[in-house]
C-alpha positions in Angstrom: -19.7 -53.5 79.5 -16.6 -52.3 77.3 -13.6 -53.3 77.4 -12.4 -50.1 78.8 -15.1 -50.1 81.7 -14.2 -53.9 82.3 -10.4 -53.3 82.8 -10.9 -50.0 85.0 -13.2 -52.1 87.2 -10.5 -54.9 87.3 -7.4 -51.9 88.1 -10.2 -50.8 90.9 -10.6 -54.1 92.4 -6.6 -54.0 92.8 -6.0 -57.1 91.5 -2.9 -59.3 91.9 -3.6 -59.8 88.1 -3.5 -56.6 86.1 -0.4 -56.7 83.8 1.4 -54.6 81.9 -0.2 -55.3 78.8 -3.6 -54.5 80.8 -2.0 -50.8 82.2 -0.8 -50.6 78.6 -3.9 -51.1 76.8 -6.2 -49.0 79.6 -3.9 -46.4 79.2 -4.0 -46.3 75.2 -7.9 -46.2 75.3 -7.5 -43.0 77.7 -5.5 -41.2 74.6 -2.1 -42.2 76.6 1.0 -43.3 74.4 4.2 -45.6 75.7 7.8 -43.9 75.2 10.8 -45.3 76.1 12.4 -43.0 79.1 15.6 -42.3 77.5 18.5 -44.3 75.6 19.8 -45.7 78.8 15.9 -46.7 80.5 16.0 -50.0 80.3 12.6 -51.2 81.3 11.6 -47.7 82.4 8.6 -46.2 80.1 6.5 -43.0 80.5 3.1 -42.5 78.9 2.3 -39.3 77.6 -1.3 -37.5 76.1 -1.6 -34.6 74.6 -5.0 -34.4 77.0 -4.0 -34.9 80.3 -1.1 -33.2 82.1 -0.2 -36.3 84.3 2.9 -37.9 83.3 2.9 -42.1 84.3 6.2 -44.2 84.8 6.0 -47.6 84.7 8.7 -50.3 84.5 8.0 -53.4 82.5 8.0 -56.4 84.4 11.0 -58.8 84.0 10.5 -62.6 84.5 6.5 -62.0 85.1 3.8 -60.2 83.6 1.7 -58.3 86.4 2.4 -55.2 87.5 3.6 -55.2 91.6 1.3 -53.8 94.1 2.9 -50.3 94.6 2.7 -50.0 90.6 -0.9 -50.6 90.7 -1.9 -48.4 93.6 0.1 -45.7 92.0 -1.6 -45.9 88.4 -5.1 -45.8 90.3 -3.5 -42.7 92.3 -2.3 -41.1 89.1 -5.7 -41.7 87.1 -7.9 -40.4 89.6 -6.0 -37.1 89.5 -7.3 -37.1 86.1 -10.5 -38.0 86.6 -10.4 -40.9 84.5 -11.6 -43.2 86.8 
């Protein structure tokens, strides 16, 4: 199993687990690339591909690393649109 396959089964599973760096590095292997939102964003980041049309914001976790329950079930929302997973 890739690691690709082995971190959308993990995002599936919706794990209490899946960081940032995890959303980040699924989301680069689907041809997705991190921006900062704007000057002023803070923690806020959008990815962005040239392939797909939907648009994901994230905010960077402060004083943890995983991503917060709504965050995850909206990433899985926003990939399936896609039909990336």
């Amino acid at each position: 199993m890739s690691r690709k396959e082995k971190l959308i089964a993990k995002l599936k599973a919706n794990p209490r687990s899946f960081t940032f760096d995890d959303a980040e590095t699924l989301l680069n292997m689907l041809s997705y690339k991190r921006y900062n939102k704007g000057m002023t964003s803070g923690s806020r980041v959008v990815f962005i591909s040239d392939r797909f049309t939907t648009k994901i914001l994230l905010h960077r976790p402060h004083q943890r690393k995983e991503l917060l329950e709504y965050q995850i079930k909206q990433l899985i929302e926003q990939l399936e649109q896609e039909g990336l997973i």
